[in-house]
N, CA, C, O and CB atoms as a CASP TS submission, in Angstrom:
PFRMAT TS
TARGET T0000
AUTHOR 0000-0000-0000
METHOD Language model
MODEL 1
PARENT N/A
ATOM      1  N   UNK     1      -0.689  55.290 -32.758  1.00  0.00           N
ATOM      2  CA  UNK     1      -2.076  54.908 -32.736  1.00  0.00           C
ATOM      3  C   UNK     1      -2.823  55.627 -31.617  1.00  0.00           C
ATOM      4  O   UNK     1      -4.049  55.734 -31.592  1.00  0.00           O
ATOM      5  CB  UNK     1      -2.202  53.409 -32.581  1.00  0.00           C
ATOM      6  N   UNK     2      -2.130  56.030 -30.848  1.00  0.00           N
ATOM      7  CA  UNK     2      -2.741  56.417 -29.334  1.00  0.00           C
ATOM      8  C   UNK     2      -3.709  57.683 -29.442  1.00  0.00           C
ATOM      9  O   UNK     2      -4.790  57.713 -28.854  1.00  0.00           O
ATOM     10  CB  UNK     2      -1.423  56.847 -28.183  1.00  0.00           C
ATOM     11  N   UNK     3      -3.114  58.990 -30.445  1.00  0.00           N
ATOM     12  CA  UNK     3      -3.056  59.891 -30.876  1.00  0.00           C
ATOM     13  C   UNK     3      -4.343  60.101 -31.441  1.00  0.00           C
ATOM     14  O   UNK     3      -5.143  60.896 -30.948  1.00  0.00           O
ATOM     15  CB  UNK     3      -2.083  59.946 -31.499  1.00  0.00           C
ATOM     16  N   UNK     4      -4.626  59.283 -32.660  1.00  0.00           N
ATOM     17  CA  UNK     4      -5.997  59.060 -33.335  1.00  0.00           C
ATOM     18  C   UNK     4      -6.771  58.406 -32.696  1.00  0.00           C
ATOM     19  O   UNK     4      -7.956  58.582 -32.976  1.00  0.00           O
ATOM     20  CB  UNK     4      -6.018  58.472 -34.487  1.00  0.00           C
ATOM     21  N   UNK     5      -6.446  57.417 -31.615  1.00  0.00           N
ATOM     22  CA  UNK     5      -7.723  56.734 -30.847  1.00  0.00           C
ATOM     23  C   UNK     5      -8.626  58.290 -29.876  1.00  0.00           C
ATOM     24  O   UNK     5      -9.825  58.455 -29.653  1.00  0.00           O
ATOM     25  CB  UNK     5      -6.876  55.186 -29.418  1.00  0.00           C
ATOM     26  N   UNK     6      -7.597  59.047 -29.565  1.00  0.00           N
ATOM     27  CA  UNK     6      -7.743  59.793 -28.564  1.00  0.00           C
ATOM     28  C   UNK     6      -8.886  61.067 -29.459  1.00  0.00           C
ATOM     29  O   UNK     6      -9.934  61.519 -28.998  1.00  0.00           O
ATOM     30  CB  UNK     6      -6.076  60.271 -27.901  1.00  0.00           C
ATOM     31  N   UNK     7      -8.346  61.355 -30.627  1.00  0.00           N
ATOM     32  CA  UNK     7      -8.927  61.849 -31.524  1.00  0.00           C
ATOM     33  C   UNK     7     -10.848  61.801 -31.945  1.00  0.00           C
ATOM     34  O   UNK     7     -11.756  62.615 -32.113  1.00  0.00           O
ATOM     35  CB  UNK     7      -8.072  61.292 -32.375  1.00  0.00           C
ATOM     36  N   UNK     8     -10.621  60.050 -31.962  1.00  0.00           N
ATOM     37  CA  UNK     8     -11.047  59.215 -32.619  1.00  0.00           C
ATOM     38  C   UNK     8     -13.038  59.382 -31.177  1.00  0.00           C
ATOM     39  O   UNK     8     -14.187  59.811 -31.286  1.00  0.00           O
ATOM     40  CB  UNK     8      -9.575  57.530 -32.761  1.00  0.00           C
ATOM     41  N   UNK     9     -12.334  58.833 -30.306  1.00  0.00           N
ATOM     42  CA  UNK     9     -13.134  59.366 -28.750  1.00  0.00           C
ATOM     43  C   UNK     9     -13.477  60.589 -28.598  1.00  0.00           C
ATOM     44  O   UNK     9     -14.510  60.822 -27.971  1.00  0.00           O
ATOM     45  CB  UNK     9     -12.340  59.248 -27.484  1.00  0.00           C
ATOM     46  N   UNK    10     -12.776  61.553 -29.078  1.00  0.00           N
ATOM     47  CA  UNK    10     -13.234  62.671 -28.573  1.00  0.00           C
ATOM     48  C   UNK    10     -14.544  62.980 -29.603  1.00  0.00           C
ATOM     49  O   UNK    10     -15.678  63.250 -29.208  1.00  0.00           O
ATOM     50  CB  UNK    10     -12.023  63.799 -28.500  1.00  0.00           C
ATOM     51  N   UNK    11     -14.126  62.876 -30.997  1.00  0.00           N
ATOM     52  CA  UNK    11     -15.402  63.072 -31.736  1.00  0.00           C
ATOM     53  C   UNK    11     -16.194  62.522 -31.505  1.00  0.00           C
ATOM     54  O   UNK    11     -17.165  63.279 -31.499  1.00  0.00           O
ATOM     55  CB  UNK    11     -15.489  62.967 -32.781  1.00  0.00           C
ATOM     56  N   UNK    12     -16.586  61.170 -31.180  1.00  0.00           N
ATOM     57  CA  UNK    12     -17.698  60.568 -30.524  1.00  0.00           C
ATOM     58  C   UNK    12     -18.460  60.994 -29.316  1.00  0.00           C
ATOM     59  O   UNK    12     -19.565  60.635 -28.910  1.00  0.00           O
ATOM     60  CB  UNK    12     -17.330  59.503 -30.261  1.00  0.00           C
ATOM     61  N   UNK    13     -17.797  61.651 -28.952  1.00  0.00           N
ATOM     62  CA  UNK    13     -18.329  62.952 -27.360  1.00  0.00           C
ATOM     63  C   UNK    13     -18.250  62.329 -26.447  1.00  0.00           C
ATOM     64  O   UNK    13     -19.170  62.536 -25.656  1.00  0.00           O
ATOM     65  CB  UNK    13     -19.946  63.671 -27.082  1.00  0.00           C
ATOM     66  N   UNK    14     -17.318  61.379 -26.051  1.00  0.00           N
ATOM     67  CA  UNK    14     -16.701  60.630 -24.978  1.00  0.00           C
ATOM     68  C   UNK    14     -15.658  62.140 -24.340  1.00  0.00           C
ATOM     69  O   UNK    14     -14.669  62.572 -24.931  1.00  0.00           O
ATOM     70  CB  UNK    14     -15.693  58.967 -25.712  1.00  0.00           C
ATOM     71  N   UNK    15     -16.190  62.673 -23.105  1.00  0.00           N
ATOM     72  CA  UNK    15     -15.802  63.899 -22.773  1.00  0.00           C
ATOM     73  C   UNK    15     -14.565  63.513 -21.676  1.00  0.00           C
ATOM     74  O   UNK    15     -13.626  64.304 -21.592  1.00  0.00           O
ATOM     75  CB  UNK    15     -17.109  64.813 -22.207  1.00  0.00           C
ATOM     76  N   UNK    16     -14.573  62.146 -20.737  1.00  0.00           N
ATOM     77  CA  UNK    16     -14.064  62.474 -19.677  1.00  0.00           C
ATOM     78  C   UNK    16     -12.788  60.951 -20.368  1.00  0.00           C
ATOM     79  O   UNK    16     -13.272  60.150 -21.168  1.00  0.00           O
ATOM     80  CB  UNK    16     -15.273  62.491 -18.006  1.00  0.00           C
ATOM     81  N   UNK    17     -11.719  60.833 -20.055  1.00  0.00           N
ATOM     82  CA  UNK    17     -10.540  59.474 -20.511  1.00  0.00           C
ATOM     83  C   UNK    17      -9.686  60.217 -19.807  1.00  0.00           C
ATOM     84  O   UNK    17      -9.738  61.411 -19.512  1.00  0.00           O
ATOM     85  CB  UNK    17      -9.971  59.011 -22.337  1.00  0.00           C
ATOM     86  N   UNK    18      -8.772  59.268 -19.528  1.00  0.00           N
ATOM     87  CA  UNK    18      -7.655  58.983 -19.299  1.00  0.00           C
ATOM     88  C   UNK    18      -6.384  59.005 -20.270  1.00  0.00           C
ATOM     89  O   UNK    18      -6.410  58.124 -21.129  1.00  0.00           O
ATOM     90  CB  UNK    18      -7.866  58.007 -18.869  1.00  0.00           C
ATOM     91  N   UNK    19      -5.231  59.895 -20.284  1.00  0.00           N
ATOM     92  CA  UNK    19      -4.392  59.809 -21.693  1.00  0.00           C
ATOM     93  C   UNK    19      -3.337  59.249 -20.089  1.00  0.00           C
ATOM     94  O   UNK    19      -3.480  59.616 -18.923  1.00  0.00           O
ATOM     95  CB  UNK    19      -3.946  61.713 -23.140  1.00  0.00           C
ATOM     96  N   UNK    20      -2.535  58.464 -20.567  1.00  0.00           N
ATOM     97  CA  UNK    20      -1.070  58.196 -20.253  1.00  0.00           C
ATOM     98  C   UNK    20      -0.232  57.854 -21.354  1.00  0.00           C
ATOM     99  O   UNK    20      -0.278  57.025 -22.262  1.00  0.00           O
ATOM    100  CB  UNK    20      -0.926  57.135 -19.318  1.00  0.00           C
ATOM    101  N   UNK    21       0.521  58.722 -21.001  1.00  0.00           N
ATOM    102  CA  UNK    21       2.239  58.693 -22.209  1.00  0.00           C
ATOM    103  C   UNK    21       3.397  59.595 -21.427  1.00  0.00           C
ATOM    104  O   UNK    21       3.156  60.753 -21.088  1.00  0.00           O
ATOM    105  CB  UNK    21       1.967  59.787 -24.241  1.00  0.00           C
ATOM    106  N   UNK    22       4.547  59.018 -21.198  1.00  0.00           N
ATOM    107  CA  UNK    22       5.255  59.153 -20.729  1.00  0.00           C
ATOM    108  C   UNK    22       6.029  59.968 -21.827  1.00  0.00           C
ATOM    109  O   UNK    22       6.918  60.605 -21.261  1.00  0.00           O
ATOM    110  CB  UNK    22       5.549  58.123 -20.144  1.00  0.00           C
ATOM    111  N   UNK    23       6.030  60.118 -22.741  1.00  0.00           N
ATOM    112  CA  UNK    23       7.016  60.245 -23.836  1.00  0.00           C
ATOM    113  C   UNK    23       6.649  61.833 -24.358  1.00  0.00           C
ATOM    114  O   UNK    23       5.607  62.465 -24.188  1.00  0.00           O
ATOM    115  CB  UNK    23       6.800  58.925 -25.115  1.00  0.00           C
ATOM    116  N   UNK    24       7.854  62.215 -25.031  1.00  0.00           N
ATOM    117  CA  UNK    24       7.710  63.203 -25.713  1.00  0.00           C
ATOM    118  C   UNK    24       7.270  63.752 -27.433  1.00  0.00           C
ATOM    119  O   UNK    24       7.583  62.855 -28.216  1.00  0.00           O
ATOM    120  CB  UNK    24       8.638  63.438 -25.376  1.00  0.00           C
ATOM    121  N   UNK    25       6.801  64.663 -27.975  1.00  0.00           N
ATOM    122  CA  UNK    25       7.110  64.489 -29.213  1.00  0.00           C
ATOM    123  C   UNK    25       8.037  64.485 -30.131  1.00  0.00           C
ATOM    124  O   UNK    25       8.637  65.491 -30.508  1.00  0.00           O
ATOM    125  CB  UNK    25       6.694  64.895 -29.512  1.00  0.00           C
ATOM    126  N   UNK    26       8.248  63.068 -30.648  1.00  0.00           N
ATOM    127  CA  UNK    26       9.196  63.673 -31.937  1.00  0.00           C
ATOM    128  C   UNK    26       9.451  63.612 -33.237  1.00  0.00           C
ATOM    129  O   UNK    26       8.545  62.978 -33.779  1.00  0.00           O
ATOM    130  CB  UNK    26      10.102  63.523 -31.842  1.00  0.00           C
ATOM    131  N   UNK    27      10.213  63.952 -33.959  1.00  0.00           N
ATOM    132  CA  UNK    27       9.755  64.310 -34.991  1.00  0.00           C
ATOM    133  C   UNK    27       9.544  63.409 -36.103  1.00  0.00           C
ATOM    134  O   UNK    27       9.497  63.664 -37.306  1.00  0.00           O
ATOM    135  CB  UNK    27      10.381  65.171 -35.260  1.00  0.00           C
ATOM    136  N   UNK    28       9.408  62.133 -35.387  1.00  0.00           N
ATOM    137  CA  UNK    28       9.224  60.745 -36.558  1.00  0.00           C
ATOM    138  C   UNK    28       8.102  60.402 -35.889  1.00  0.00           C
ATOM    139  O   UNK    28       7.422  59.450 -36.272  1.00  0.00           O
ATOM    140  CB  UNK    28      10.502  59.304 -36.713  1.00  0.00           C
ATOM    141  N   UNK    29       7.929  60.787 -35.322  1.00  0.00           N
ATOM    142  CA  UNK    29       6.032  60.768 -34.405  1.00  0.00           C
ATOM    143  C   UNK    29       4.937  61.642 -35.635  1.00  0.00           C
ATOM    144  O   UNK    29       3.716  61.545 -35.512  1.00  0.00           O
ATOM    145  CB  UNK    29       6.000  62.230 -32.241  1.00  0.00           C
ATOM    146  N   UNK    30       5.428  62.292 -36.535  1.00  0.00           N
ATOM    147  CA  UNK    30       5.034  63.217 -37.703  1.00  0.00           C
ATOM    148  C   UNK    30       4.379  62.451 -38.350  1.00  0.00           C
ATOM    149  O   UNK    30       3.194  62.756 -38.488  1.00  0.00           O
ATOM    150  CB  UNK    30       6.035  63.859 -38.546  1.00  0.00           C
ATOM    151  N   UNK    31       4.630  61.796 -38.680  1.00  0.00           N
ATOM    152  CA  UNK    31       4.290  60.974 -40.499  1.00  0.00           C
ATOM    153  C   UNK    31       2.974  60.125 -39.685  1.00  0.00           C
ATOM    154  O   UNK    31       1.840  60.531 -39.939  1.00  0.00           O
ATOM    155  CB  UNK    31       6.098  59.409 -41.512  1.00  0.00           C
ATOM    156  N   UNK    32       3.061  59.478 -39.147  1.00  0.00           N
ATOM    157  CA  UNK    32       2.170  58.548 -38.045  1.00  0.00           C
ATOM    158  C   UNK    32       1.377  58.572 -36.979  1.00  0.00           C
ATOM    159  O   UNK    32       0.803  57.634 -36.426  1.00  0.00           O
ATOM    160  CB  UNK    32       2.685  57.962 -37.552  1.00  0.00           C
ATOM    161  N   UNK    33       1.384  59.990 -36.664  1.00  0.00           N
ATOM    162  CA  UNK    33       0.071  60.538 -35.683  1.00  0.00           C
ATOM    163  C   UNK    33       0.209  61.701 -35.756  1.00  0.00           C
ATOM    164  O   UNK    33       1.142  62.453 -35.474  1.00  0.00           O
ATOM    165  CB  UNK    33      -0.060  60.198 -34.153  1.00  0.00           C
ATOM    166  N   UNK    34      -1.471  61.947 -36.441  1.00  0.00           N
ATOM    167  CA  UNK    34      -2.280  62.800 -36.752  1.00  0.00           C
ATOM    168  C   UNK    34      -2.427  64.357 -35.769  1.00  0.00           C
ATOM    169  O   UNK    34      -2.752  65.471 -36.179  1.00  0.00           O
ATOM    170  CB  UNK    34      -3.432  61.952 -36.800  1.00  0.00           C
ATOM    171  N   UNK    35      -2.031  63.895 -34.270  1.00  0.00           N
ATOM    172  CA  UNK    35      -2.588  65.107 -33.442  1.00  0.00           C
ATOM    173  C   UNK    35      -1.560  65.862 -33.363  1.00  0.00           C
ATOM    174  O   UNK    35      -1.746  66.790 -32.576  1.00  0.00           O
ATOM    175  CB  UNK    35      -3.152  64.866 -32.044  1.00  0.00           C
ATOM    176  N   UNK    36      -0.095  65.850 -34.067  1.00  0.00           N
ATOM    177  CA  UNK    36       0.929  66.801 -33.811  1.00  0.00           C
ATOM    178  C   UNK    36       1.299  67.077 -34.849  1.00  0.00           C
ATOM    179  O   UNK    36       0.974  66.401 -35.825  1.00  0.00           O
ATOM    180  CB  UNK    36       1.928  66.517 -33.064  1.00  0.00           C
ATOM    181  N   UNK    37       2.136  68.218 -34.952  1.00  0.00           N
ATOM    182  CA  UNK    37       2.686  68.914 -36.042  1.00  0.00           C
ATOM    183  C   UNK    37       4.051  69.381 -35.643  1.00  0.00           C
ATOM    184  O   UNK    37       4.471  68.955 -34.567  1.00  0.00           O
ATOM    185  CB  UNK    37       1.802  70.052 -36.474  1.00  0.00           C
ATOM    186  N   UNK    38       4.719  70.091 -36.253  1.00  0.00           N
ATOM    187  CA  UNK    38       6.440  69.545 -36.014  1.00  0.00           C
ATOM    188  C   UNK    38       6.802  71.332 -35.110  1.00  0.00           C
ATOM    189  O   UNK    38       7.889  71.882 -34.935  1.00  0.00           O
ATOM    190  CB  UNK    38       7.758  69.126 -38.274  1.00  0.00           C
ATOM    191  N   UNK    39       5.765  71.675 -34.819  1.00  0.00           N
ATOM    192  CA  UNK    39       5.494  73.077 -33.389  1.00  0.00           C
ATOM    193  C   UNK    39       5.762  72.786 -31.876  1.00  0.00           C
ATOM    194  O   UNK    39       6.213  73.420 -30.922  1.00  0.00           O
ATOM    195  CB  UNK    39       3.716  73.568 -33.221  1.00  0.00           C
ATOM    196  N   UNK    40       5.158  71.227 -32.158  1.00  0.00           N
ATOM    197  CA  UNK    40       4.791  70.212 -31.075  1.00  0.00           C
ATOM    198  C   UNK    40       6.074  69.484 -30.813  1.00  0.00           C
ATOM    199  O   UNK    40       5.928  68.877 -29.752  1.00  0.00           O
ATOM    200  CB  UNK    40       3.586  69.163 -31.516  1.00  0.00           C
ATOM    201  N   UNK    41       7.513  69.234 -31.416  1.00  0.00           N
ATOM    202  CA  UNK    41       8.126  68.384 -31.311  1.00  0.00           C
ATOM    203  C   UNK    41       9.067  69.233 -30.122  1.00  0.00           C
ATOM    204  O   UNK    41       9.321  70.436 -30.071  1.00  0.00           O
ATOM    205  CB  UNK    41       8.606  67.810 -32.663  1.00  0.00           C
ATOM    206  N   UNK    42       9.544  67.925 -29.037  1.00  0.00           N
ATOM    207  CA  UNK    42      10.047  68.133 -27.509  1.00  0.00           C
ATOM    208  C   UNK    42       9.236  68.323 -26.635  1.00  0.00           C
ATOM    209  O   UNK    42       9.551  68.317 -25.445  1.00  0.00           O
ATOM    210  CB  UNK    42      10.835  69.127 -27.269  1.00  0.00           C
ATOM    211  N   UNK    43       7.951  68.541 -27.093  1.00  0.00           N
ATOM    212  CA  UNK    43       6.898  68.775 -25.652  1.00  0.00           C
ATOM    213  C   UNK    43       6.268  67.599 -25.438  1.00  0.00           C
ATOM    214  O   UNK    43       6.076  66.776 -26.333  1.00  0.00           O
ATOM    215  CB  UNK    43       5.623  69.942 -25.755  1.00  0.00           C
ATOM    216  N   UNK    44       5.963  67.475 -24.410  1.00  0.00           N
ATOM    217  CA  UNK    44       4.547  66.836 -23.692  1.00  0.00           C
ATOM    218  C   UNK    44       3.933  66.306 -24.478  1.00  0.00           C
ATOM    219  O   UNK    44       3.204  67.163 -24.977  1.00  0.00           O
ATOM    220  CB  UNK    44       3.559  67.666 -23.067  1.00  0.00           C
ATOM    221  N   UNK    45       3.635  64.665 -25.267  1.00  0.00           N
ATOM    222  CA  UNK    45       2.365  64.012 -26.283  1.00  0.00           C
ATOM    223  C   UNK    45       0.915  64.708 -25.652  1.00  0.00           C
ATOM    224  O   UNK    45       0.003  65.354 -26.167  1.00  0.00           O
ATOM    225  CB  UNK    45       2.256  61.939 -26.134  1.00  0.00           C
ATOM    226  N   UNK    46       1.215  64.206 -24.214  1.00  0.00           N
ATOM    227  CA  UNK    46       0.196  64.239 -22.997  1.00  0.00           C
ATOM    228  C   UNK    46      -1.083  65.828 -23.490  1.00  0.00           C
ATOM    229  O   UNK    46      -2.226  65.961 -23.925  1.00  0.00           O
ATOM    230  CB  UNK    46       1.444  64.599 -21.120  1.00  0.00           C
ATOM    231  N   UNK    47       0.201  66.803 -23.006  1.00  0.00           N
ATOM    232  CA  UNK    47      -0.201  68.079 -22.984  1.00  0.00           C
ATOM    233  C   UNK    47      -0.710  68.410 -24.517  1.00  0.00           C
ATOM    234  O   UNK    47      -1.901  68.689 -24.663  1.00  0.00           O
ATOM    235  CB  UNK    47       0.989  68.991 -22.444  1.00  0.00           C
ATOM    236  N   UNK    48       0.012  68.390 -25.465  1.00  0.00           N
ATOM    237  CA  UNK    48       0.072  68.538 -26.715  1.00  0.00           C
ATOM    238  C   UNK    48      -1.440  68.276 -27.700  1.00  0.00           C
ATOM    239  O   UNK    48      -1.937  68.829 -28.680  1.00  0.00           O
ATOM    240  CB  UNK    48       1.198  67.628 -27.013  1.00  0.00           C
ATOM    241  N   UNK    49      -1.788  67.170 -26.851  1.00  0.00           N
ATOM    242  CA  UNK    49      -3.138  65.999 -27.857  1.00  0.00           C
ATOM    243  C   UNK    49      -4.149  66.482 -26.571  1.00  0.00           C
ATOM    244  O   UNK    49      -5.285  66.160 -26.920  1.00  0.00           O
ATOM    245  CB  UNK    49      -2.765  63.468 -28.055  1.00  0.00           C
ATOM    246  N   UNK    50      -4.192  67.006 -25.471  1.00  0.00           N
ATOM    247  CA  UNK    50      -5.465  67.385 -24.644  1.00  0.00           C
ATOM    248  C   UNK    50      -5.458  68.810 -25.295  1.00  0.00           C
ATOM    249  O   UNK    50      -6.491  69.194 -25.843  1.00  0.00           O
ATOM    250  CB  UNK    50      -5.361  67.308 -22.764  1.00  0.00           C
ATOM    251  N   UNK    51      -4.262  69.682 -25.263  1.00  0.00           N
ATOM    252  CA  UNK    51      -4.758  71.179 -25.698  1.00  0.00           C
ATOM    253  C   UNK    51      -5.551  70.686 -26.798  1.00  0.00           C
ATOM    254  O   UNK    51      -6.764  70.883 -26.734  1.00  0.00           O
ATOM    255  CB  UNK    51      -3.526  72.413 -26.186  1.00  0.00           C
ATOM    256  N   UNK    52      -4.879  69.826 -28.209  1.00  0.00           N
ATOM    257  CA  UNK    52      -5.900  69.922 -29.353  1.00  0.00           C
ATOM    258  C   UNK    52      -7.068  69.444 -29.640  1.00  0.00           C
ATOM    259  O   UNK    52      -7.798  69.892 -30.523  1.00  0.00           O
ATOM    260  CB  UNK    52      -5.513  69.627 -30.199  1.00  0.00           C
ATOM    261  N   UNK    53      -7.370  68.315 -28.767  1.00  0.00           N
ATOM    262  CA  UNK    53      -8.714  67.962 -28.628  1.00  0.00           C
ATOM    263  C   UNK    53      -9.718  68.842 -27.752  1.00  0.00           C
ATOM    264  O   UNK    53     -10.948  68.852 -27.792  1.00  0.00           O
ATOM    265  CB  UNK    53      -8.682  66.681 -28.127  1.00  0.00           C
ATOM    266  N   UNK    54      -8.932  69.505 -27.029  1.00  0.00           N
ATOM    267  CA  UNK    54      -9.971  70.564 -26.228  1.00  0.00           C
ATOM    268  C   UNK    54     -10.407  71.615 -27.032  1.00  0.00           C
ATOM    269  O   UNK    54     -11.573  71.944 -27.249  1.00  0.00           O
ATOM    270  CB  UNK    54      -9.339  71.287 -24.972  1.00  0.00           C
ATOM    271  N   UNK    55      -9.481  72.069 -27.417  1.00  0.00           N
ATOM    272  CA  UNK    55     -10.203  73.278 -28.912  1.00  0.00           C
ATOM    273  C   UNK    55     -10.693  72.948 -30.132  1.00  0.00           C
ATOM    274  O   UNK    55     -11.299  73.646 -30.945  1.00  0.00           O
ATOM    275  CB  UNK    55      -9.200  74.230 -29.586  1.00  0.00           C
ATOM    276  N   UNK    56     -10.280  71.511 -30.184  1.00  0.00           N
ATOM    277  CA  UNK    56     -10.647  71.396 -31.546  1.00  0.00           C
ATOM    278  C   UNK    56     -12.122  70.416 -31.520  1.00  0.00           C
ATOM    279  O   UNK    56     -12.704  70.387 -32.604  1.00  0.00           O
ATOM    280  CB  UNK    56      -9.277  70.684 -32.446  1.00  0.00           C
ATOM    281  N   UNK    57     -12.850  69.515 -30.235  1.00  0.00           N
ATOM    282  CA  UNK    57     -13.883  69.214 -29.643  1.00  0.00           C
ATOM    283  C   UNK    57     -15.031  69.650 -28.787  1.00  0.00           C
ATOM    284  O   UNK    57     -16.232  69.387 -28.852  1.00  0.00           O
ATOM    285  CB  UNK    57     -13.548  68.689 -29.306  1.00  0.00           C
ATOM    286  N   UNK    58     -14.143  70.586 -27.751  1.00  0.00           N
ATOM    287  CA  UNK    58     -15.299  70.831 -26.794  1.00  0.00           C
ATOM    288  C   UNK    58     -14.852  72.532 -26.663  1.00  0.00           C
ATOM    289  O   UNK    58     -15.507  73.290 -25.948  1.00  0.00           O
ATOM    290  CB  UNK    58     -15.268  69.712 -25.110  1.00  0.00           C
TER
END
């Protein structure tokens, strides 16, 4: 859920948040949030969902 909320904010042009996630991606994280793709799996949620909201928002 975290993923699409984060998504979800950014399209609304809420520019500045806070992401915390300790966790990594993986690959049952696929089916159920939207901001990764299976390129993304072992890295950073964190890193992963700011690169794509940064290019893909602002």
């Amino acid at each position: 859920m975290g993923s699409t909320v984060v998504e979800i904010l950014a399209r609304l042009g809420i520019g500045i948040f806070v992401i915390v996630d300790f966790d990594v991606v993986e690959e049952s994280n696929l089916t159920r949030q939207s901001g990764f793709t299976k390129n993304d799996v072992g890295k950073s949620k964190v890193e992963v969902i700011k690169k794509h909201i940064y290019y893909e928002y602002f």
